[in-house]
Short mmCIF file of the C-alpha atoms (twelve columns), coordinates in Angstrom:
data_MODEL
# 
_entry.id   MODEL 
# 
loop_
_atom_site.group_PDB 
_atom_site.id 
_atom_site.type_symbol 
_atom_site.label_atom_id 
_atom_site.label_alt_id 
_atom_site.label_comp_id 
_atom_site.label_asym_id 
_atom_site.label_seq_id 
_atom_site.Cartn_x 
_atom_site.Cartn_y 
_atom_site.Cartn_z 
_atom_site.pdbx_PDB_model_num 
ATOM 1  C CA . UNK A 1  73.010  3.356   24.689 1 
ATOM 2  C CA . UNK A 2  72.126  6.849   27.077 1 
ATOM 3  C CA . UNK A 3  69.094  7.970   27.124 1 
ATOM 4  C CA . UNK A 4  68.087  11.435  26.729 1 
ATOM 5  C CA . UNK A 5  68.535  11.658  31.000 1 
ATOM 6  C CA . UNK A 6  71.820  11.007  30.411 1 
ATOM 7  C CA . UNK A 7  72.897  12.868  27.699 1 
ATOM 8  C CA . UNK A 8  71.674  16.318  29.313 1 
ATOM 9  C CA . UNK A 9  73.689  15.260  32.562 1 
ATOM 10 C CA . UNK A 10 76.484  15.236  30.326 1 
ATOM 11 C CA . UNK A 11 75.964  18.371  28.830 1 
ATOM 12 C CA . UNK A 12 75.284  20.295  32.625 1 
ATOM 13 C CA . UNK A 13 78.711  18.928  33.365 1 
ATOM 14 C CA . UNK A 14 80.195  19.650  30.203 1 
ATOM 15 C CA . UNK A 15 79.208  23.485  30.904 1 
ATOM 16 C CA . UNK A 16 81.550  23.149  33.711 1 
ATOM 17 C CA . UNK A 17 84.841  21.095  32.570 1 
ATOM 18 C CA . UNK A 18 85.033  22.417  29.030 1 
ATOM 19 C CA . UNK A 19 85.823  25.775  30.671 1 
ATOM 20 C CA . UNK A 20 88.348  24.617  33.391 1 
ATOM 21 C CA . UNK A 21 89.853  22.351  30.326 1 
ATOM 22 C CA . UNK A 22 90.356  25.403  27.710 1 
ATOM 23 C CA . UNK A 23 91.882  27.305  31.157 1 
ATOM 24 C CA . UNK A 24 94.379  24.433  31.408 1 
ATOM 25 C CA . UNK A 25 95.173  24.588  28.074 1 
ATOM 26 C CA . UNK A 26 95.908  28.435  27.896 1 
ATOM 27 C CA . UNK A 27 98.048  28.141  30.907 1 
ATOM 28 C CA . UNK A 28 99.812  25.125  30.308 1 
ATOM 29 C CA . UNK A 29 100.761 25.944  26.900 1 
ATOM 30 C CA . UNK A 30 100.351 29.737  26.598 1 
ATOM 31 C CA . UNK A 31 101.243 31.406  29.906 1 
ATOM 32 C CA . UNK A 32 103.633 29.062  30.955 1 
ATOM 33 C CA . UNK A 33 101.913 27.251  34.563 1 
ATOM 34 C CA . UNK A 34 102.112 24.036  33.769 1 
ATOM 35 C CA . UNK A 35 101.180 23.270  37.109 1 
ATOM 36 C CA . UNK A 36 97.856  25.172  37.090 1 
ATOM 37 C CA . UNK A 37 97.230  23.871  33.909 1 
ATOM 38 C CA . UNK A 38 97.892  20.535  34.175 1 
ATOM 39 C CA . UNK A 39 95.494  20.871  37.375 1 
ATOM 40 C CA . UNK A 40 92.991  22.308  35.251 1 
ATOM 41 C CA . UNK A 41 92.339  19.997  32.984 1 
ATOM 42 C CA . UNK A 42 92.685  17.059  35.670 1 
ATOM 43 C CA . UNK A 43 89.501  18.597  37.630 1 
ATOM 44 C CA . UNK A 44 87.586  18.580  33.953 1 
ATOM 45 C CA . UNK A 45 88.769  15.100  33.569 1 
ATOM 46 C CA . UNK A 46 87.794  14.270  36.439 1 
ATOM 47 C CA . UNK A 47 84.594  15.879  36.847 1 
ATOM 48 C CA . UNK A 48 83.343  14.485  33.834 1 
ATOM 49 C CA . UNK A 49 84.705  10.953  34.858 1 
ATOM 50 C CA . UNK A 50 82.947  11.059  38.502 1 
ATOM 51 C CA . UNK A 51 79.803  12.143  36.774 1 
ATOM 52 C CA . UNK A 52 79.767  9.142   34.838 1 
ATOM 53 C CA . UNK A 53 80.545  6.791   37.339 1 
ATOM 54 C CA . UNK A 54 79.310  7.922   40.307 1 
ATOM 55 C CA . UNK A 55 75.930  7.066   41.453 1 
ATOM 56 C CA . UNK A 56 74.069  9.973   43.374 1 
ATOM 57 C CA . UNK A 57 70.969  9.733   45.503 1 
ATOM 58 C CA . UNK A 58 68.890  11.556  42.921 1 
ATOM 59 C CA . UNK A 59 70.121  8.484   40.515 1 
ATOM 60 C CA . UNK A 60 68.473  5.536   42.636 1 
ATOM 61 C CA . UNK A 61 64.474  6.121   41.797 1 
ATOM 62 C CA . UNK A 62 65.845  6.231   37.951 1 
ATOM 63 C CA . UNK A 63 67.700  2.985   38.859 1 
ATOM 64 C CA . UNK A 64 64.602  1.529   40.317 1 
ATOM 65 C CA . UNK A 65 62.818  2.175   37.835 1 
ATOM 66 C CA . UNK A 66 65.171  0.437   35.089 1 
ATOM 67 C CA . UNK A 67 65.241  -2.512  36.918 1 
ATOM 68 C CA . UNK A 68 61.152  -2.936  37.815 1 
ATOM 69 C CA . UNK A 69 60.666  -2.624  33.777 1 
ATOM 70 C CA . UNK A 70 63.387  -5.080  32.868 1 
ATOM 71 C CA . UNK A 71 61.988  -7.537  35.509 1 
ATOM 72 C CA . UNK A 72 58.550  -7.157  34.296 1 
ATOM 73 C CA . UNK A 73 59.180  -6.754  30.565 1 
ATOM 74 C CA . UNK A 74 61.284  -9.286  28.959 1 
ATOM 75 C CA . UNK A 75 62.326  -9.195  25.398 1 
ATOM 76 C CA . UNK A 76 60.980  -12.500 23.405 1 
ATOM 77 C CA . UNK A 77 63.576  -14.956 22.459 1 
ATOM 78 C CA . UNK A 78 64.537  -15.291 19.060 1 
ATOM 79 C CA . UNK A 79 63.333  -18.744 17.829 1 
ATOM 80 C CA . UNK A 80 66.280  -21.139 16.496 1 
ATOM 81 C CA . UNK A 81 64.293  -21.843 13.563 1 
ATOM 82 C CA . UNK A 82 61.682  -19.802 11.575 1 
ATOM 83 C CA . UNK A 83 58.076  -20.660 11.365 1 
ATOM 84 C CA . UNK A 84 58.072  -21.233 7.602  1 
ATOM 85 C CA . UNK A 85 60.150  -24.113 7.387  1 
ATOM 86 C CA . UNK A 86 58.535  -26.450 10.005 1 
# 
């Protein structure tokens, strides 16, 4: 599940491909470039894609800080039986 970091990363890069992508779509199937168009809606594609994969310096203290709070709080495991019948 994203957190709410992640979900307004999304939506600063969606500001950029959903343009480019509705550009590729008017010339690829409007205008008649399919080679502009098809570019177009590669570089969305792919600038979505590379900012969901790619891990960028300002990414690592976030990271960090993941991993220190899953090291030092762990999640109690769930007991095979319940108290009630022993």
């Amino acid at each position: 599940m994203a957190g709410i970091i992640d979900t307004i990363k999304l939506a600063g890069t969606l500001v950029l491909a959903l343009p480019a992508a509705l550009a590729g779509l008017e010339l690829l199937l409007v205008r008649g470039q399919p080679t502009v168009g098809a570019g177009l809606i590669g570089l969305a594609v792919g600038l979505v894609v590379v900012q969901h994969w790619l891990t960028l310096p300002t990414d690592v203290p976030e990271l960090l800080a993941k991993r220190v709070l899953g090291a030092v709080v762990k999640e109690p495991e769930p007991d095979s039986e319940p108290e009630d019948e022993r």
